[in-house]
C-alpha positions as CSV (number, residue, x, y, z in Angstrom):
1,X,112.0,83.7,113.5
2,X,110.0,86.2,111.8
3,X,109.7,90.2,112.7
4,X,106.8,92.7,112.1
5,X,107.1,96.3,110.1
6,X,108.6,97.9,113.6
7,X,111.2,95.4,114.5
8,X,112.8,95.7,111.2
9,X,112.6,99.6,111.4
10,X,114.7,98.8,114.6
11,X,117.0,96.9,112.7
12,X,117.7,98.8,109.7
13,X,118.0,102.3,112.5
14,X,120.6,99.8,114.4
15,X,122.4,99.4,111.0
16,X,122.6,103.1,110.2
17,X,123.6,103.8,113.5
18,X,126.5,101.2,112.8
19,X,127.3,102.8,109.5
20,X,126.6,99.2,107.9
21,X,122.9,100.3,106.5
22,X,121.1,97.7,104.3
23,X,120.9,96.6,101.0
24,X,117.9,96.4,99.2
25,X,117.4,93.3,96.8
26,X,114.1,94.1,95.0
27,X,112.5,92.3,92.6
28,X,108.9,92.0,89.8
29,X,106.7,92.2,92.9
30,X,107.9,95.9,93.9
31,X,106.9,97.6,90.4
32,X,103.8,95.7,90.0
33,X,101.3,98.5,91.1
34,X,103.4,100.5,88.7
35,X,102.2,98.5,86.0
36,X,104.5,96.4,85.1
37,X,103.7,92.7,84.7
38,X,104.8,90.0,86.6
39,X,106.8,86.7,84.8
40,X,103.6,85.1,84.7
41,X,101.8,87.5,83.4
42,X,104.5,88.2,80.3
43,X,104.5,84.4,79.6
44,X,100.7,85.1,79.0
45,X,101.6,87.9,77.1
46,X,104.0,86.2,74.8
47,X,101.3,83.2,74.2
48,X,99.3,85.7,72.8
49,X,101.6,88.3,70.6
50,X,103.9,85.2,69.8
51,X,102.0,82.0,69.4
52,X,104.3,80.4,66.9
53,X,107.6,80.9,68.2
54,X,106.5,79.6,71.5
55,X,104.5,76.5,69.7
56,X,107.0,73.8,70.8
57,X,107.3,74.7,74.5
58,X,104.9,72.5,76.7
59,X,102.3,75.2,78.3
60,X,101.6,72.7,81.5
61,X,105.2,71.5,82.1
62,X,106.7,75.3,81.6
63,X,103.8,77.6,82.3
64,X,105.9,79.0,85.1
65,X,109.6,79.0,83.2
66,X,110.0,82.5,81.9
67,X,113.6,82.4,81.1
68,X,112.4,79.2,77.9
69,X,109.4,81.3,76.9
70,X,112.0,84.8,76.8
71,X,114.7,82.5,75.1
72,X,111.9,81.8,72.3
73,X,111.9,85.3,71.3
74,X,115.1,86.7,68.9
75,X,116.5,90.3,70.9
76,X,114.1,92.4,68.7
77,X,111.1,90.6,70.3
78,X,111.8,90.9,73.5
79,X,112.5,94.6,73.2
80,X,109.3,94.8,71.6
81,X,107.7,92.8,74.0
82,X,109.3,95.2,77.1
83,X,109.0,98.3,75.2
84,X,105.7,99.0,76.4
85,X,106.0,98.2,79.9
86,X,109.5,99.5,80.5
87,X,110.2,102.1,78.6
88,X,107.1,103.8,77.9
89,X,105.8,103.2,81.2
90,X,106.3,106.2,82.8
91,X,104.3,105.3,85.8
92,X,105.8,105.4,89.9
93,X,104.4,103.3,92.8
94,X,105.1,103.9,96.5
95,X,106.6,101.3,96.9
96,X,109.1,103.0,94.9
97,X,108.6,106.3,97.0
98,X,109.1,104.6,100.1
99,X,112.5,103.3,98.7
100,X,113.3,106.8,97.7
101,X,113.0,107.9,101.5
102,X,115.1,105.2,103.1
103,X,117.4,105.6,100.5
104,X,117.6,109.2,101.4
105,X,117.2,108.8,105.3
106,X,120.6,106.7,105.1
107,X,118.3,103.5,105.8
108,X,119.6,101.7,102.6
109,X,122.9,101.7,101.4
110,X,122.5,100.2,98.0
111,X,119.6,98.5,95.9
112,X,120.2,95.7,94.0
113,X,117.2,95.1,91.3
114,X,116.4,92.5,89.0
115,X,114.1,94.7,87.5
116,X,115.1,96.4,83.7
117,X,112.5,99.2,84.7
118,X,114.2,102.2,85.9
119,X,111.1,103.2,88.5
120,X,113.0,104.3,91.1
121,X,115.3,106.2,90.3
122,X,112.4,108.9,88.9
123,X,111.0,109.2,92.7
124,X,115.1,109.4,93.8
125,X,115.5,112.4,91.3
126,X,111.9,114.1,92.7
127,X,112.5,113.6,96.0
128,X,115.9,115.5,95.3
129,X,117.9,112.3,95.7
130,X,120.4,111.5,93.0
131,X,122.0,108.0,93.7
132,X,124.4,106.3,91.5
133,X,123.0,103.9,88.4
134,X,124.8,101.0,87.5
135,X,124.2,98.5,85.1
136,X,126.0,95.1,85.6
137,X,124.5,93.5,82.2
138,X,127.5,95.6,80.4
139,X,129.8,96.8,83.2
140,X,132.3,95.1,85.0
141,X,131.8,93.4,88.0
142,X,135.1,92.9,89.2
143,X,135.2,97.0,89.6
144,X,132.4,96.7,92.6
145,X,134.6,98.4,94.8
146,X,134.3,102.1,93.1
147,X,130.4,101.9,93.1
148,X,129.3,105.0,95.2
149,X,127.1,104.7,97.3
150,X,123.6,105.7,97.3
151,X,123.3,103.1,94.0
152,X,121.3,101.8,92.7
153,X,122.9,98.6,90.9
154,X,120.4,96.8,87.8
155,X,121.4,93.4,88.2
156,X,120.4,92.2,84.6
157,X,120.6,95.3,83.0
158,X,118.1,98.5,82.3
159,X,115.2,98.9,79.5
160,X,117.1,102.0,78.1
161,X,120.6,100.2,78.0
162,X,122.0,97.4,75.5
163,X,121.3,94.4,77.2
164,X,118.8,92.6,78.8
165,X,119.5,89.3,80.5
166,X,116.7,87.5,80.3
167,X,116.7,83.7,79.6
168,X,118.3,81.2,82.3
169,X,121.3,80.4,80.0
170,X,122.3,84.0,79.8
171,X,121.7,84.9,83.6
172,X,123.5,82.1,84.3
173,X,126.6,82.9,82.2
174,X,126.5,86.2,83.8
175,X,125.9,85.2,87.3
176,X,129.3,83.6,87.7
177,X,130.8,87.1,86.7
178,X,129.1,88.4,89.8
179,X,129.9,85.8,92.6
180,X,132.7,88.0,94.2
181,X,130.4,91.1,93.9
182,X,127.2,89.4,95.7
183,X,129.7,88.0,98.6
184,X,131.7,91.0,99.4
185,X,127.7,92.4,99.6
186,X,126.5,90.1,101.5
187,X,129.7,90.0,104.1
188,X,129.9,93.6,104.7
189,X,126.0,94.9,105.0
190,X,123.0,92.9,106.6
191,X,120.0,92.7,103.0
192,X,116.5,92.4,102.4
193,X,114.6,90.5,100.0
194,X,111.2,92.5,98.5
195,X,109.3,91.5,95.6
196,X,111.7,88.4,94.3
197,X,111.0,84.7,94.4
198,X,114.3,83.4,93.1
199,X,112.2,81.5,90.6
200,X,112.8,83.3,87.5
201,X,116.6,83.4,86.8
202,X,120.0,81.7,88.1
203,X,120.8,84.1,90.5
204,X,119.7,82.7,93.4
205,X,122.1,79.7,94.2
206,X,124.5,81.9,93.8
207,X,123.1,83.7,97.1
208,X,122.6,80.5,98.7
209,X,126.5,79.5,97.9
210,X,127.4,82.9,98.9
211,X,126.2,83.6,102.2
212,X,127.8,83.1,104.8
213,X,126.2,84.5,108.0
214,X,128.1,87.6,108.5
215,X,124.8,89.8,108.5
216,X,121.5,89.0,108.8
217,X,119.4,88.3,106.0
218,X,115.4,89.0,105.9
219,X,113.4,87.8,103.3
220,X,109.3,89.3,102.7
221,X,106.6,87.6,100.4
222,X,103.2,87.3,99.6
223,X,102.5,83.5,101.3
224,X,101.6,83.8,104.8
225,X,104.4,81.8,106.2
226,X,107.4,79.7,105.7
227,X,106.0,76.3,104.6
228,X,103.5,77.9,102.1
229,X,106.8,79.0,99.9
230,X,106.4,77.7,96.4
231,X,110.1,77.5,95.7
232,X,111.5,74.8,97.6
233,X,115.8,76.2,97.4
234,X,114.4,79.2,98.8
235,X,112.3,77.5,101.9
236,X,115.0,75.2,102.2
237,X,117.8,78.0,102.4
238,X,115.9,79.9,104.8
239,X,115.2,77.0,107.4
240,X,118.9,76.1,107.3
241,X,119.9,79.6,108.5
242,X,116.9,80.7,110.4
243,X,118.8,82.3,113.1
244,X,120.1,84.8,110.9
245,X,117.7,84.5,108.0
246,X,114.6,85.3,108.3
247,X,111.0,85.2,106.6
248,X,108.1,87.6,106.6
249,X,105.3,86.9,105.0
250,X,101.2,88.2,103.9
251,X,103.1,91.2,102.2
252,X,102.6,93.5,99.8
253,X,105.4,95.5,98.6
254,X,104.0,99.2,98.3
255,X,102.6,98.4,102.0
256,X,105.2,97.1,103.9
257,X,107.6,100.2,102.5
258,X,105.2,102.7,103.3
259,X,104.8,101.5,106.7
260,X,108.5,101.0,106.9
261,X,109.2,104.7,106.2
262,X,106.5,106.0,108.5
263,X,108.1,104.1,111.4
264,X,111.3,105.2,110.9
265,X,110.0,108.5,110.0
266,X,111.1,109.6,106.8
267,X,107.5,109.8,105.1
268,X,105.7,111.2,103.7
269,X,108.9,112.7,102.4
270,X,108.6,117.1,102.3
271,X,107.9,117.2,98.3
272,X,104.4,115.7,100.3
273,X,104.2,117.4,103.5
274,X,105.4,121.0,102.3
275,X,106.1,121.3,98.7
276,X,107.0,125.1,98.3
277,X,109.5,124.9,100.9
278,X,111.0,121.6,99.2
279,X,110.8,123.4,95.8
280,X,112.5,126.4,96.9
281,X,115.3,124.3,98.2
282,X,115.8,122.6,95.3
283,X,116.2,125.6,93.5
284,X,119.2,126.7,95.0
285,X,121.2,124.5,93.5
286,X,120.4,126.9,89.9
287,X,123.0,129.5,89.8
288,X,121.3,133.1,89.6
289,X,120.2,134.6,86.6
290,X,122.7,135.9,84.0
291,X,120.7,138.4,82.3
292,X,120.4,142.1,83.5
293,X,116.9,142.7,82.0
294,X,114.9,143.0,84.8
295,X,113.2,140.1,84.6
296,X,114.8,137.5,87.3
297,X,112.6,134.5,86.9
298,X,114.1,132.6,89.6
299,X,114.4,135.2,92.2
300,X,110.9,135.9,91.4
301,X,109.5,131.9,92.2
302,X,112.1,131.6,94.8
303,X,110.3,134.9,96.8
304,X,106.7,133.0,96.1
305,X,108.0,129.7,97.2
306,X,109.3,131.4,100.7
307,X,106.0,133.4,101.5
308,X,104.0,130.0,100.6
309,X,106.2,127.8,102.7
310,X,105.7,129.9,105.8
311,X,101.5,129.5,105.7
312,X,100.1,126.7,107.6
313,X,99.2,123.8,105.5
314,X,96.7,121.6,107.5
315,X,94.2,122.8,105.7
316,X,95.3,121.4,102.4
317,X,97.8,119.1,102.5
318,X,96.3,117.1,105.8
319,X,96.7,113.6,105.0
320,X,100.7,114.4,104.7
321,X,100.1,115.9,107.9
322,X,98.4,113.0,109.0
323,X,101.2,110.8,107.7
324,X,104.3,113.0,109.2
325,X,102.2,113.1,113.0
326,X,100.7,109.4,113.2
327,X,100.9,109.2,117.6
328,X,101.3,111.3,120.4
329,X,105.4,110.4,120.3
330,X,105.6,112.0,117.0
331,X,104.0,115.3,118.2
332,X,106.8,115.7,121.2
333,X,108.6,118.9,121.2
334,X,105.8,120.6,119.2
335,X,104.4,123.8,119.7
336,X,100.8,124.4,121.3
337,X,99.9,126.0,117.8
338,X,101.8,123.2,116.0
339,X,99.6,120.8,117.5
340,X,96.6,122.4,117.1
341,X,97.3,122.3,113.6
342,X,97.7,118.6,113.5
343,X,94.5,118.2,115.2
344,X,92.6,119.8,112.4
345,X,94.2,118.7,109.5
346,X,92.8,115.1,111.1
347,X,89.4,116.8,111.7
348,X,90.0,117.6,107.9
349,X,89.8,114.5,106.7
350,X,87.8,112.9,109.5
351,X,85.2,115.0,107.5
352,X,85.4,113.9,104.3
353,X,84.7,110.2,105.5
354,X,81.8,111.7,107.2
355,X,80.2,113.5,104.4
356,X,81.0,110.1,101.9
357,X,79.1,108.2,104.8
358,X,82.3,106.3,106.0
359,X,81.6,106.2,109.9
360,X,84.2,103.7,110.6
361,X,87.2,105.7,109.2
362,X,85.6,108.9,110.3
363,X,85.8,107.5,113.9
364,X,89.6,105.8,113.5
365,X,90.6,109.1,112.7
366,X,89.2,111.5,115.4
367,X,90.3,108.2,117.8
368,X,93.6,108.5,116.3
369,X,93.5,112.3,116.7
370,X,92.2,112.5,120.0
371,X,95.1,110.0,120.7
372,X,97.4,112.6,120.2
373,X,95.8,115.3,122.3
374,X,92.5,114.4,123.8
375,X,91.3,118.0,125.1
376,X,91.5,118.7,121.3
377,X,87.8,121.2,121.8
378,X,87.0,121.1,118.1
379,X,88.0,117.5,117.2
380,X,86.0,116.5,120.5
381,X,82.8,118.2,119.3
382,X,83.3,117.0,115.9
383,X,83.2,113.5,117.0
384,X,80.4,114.0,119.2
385,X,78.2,114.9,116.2
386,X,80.0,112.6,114.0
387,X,78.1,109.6,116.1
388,X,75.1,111.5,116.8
389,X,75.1,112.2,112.5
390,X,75.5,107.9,112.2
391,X,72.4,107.2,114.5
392,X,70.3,109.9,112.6
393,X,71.4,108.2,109.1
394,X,71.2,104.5,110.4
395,X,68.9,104.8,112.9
396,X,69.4,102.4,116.2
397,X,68.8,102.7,119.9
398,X,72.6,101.6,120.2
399,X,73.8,104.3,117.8
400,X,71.6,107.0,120.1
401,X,72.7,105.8,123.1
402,X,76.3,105.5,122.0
403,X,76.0,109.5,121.0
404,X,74.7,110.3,124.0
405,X,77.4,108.5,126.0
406,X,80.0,110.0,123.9
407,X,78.3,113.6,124.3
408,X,78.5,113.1,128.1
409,X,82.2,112.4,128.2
410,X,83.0,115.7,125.8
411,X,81.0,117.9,128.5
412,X,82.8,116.3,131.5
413,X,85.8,118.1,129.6
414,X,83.8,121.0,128.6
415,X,81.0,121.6,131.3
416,X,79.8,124.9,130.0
417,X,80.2,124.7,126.3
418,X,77.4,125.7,123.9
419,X,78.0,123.4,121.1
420,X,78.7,120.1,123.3
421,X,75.2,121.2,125.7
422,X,73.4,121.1,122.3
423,X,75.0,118.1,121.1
424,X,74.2,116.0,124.0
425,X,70.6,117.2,123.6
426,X,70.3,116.7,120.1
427,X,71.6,113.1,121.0
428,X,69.4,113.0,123.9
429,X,66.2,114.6,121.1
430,X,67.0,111.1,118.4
431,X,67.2,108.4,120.9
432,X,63.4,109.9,122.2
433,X,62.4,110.4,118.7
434,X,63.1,106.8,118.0
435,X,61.6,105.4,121.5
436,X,58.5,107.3,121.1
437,X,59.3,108.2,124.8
438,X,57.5,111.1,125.7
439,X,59.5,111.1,129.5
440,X,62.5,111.7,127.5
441,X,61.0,114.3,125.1
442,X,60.1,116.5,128.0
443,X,63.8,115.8,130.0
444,X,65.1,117.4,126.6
445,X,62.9,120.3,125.7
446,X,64.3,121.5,129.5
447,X,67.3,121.4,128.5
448,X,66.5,123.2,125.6
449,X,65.1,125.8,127.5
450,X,67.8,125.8,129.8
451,X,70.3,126.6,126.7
452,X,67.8,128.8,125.0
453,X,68.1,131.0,128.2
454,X,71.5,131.1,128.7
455,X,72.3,132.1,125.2
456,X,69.2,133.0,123.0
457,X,71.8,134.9,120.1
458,X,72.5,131.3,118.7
459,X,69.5,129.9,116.7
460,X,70.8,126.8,115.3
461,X,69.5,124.1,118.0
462,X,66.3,126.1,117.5
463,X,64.9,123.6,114.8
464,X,65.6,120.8,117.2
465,X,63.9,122.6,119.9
466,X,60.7,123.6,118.2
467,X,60.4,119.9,117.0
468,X,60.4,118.2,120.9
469,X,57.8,120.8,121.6
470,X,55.5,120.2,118.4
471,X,56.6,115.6,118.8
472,X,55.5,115.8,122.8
473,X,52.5,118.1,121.8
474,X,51.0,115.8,118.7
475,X,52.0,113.0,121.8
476,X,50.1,114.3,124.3
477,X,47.6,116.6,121.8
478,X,48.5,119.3,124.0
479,X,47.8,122.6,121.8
480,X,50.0,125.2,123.9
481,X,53.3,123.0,123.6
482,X,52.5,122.9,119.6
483,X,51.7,126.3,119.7
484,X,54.8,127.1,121.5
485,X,57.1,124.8,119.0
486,X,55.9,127.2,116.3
487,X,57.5,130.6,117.8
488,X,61.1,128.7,117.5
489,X,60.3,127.3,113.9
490,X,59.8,130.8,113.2
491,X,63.0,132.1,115.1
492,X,65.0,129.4,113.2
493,X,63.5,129.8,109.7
494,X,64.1,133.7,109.8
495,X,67.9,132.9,110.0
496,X,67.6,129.7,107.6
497,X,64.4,130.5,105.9
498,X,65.3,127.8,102.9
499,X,66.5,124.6,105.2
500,X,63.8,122.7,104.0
501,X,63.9,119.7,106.6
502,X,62.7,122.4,109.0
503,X,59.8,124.0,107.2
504,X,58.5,120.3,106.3
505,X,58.8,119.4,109.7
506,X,57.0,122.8,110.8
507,X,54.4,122.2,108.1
508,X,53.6,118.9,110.1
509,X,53.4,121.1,113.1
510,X,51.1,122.9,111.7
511,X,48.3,120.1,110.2
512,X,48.8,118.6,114.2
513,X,47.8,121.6,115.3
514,X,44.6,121.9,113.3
515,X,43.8,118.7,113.9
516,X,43.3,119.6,117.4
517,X,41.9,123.3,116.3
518,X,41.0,123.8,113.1
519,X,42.4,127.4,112.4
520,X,42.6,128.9,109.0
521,X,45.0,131.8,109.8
522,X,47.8,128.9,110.1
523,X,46.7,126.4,107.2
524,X,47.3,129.6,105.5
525,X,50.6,129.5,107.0
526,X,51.0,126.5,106.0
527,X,50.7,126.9,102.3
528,X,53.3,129.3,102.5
529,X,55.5,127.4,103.7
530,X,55.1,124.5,101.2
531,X,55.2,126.8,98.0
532,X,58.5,127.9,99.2
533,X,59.7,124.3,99.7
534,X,58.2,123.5,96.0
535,X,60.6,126.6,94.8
536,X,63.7,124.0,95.9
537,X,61.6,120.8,95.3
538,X,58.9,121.2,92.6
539,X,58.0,117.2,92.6
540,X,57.5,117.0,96.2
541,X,53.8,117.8,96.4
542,X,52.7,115.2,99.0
543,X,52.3,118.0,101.8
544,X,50.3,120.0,98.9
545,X,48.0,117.1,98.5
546,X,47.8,117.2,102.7
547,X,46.8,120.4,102.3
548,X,43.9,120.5,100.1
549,X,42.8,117.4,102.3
550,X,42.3,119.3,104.9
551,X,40.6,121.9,102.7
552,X,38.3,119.2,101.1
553,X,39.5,119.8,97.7
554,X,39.8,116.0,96.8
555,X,40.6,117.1,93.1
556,X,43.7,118.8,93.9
557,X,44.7,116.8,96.5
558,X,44.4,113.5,93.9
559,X,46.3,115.1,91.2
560,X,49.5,116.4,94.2
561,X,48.9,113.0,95.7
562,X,49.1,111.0,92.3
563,X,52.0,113.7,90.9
564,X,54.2,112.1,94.5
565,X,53.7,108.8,93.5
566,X,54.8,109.2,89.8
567,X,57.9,111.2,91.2
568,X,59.0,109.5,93.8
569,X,58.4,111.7,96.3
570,X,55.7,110.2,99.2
571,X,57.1,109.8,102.7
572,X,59.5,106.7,103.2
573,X,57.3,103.6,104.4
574,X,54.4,105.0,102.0
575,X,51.7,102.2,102.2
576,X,52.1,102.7,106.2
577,X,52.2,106.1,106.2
578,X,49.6,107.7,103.8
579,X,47.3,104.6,105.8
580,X,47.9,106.4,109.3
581,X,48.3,109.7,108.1
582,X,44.6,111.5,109.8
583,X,45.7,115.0,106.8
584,X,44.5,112.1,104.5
585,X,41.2,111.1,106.3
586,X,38.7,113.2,104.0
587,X,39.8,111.4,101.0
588,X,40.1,108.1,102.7
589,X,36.8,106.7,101.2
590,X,37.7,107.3,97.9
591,X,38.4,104.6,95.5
592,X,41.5,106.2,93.7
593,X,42.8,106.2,97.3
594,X,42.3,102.7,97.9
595,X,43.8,102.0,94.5
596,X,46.7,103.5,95.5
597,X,47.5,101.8,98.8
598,X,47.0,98.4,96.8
599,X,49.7,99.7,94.1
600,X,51.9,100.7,97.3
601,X,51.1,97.6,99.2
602,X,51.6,95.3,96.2
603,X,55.0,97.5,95.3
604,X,56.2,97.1,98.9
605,X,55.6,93.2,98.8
606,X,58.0,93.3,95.5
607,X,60.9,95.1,96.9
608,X,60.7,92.3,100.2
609,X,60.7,89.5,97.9
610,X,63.9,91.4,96.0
């Protein structure tokens, strides 16, 4: 029988609540993202710094023993070897953390490591934890009874202390020292197993000898199941007890303890979640101080500390917020305000998968969020244009239409809101955009006007506004709708007179409308317009070379129109656009033109073939 990451919460709350918490037995695999190597990968290591003391070891029969290729190396070597990894490794992984905060939250009792590093016990002393440290490679075993507890207990001794048990005839010698210590363990708290194969040493048939049912025994490792266990003592011993022992496997040590902690909700642990206040409480335990010179340097970053801790820190530190208030159930009891804070620290982040184009984390977390309190105004809205911002950048009838679903069900909660009105018809504006559909084009420019009349102090939908009217115009080569798209291009650009999507797109306005009446007073508009979005983008001269198309100077509109192609900077899909593109008709004859729709053909046919 195996258990997932909230059944063994249950069982290690049970334990506390039984004053029998567990024991940890951790092993290489919880200190690997920490940076320290793995048997197999120091037999590697010791192939390479040591070839001739390892010459006479057979590399196929052994490549797994670690104890032969440790007891190749004289003590000087293997310190040498470890040094590195052990002592000057001063890294910490959460798997380590997550220890920390069971440890702390009463969870676990005792760890019991085979590990020399001393990893965590650095996150025990940050977190404000300060557990016991034993080292069995030099003290006496028989003395387990005066271990207090929290402990953590090194096995086969530490890198800093002076010995290291490392080859299978000296674990073995020592591992009949520990027999009573591993039994009375074993009989009086239910264990786990985390990062430890029981390959490497002579440890564990001493477990196997020594259990005897008394508490339940769980077992994790990387294989996905039972039969796929490498090390047959081990499979074998856990079939033979499987109503008390039990495997779970596909895991990864910094993973499962993380999740672990979160379930039983003792992480993110405060040094995370609200570091002043943590700070400040550590701090007390420094007596005040002595001198009378004015200058009281702890009273001074204990008042800081204080005023810090009482400011709301969604803002900053979200994902701990994030972590600390994963589901509604975790929110009970908390304030409206408290709440509302939780729901933006999500939006927080929900944000900056948004802006790095991550839509599928973007939209766990506002899910997630909206999970927790689903009349959330701001986390609504943002989700709304969150989708609407995916169709725009991967463009897709089902990505429009999914905004515009979405956008409905945010003003069923909101019926009257500004922002969600404009959202569901800037949703509404794409999916007719894409479609071409000029039925839909009109349904939105009404509701446009509709929002336009009952608030005209907001000018920010304006853009979108003025481009239905100038789209359904150039559609229907109606002159008074394209006339009538430029009085809210000029609304929006004297508020945002630098948003250069806006004036490009009123610049195409513009040429439409001169198709249809050729008018100088606005192709001189125009050219304003485009010198000021040259101030911002000084390569992008394809409108330019429009421009003096329309004014027949073919000179100037072949060296803008050549200048866009060297840069970089004609419309996407050049070959079909500068081909349909009517600004471009006077120099359409021209051979340099035809030249270059041959270069952007041919260039076009390489990139499909990539």
């Amino acid at each position: 029988m195996s258990f997932n990451v909230k059944e063994v919460a249950q069982l290690l709350k049970q334990a506390k609540e039984n004053e029998k918490p567990y024991v940890f037995f951790t092993g290489a695999g919880c200190s690997v993202k920490a940076d320290v190597p793995t048997a197999t990968e120091l037999i590697q290591e010791i192939c390479k710094k040591f070839p001739i003391q390892v010459k006479n070891i057979d590399p196929e029969k052994d490549k797994y023993n670690y104890g032969k290729y440790m007891s190749a190396l004289d003590k000087s070597e293997r310190r040498e070897l470890l040094k590195p990894h052990i002592i000057d490794n001063k890294k910490i992984n959460w798997a380590h953390i997550a220890l920390a905060c069971l440890m702390q939250g009463g969870y676990i009792q005792r760890v019991l490591t085979f590990n020399f590093d001393s990893i965590l016990s650095r996150p025990c002393n940050l977190l404000g934890l300060h557990p016991s440290i034993y080292d069995f490679a030099t003290a006496n075993p028989h003395l387990y009874h005066l271990i207090n507890d929290p402990s953590i207990v090194h096995l086969h001794g530490q890198g800093t202390g002076f010995v290291q048990l490392n080859t299978r005839e000296e674990t073995l010698k020592h591992t009949e020292k520990l027999g009573d210590f591993i039994a009375s363990t074993l009989n009086s708290n239910p264990s786990l197993f985390i990062g430890y194969s029981g390959n490497a040493d002579e440890f564990f048939p001493l477990l196997e000898k020594k259990y005897s049912e008394q508490h339940r025994l769980i077992w994790t490792g990387r294989k996905d199941n039972l039969d796929l266990i490498e090390v047959e003592p081990v499979k074998g011993f856990l079939k033979k007890n499987n109503n008390l022992t039990h495997y779970i496997g596909g895991i990864d040590a910094d993973d499962f303890l993380i999740q672990l902690a979160k379930e039983l909700e003792c992480f993110p642990p405060e040094l995370f979640s609200n570091p002043y206040r943590f700070l400040n409480q550590q701090l007390e335990n420094i007596q005040p101080y002595p001198l009378g010179d004015g200058l009281d340097i702890l009273e001074n970053l204990t008042g800081y500390l204080k005023e810090q801790a009482k400011k709301p820190l969604n803002k900053s530190l979200y994902t701990a917020v994030i972590h600390k208030y994963p589901n509604k159930e975790s929110t009970q009891g908390l304030a409206e305000k408290a709440i509302d804070d939780i729901m933006w620290a999500y939006n927080k982040q929900a944000v900056i998968f948004l802006e790095n184009q991550n839509f599928n984390e973007c939209f766990r977390i506002y899910e997630q969020a909206l999970s927790i309190s689903d009349s959330h105004l701001g986390c609504n809205l943002n989700f709304s244009a969150a989708k609407l911002n995916l169709a725009i950048n991967n463009p897709q009838e089902s990505h429009f239409s999914d905004a515009i679903q979405y956008a409905e069900s945010v003003l069923l909660k909101f019926p009257n809101n500004l922002n969600a009105l404009i959202t569901h018809a800037n949703a509404i504006l794409g999916l007719a955009r894409f479609t071409k559909d000029d039925k839909l084009l009109s349904k939105v420019i009404s509701m446009y006007e509709e929002i336009y009349q009952n608030d005209n102090n907001h000018t920010y939908y304006l853009e979108n506004f003025a481009l239905a009217l100038s789209d359904l115009g150039s559609i229907k080569e109606d002159k008074k709708l394209i006339k009538t798209s430029f009085i809210y291009y000029e609304q929006y650009l004297a508020h945002q007179k630098n948003d250069i999507q806006v004036l490009e797109n009123y610049i195409s306005a513009l040429f439409n409308y001169y198709h249809l009446e050729p008018n100088e007073e606005l192709l001189n508009r125009s050219i304003e317009l485009i010198q000021t979005v040259l101030t911002s983008k000084p390569k992008d001269t394809y409108n330019l070379a429009c421009y003096y198309s329309l004014k027949n100077n073919q000179e100037l509109c072949k060296e803008n129109l050549l200048n866009a192609e060297k840069h970089n900077t004609l419309p996407s899909n050049p070959h079909k656009h500068l081909s349909d593109d009517q600004d471009l008709n006077n120099i359409r004859q021209e051979q340099w033109f035809s030249n270059l729709l041959e270069r952007l053909k041919e260039k076009e046919g390489i990139a499909k073939t990539a």
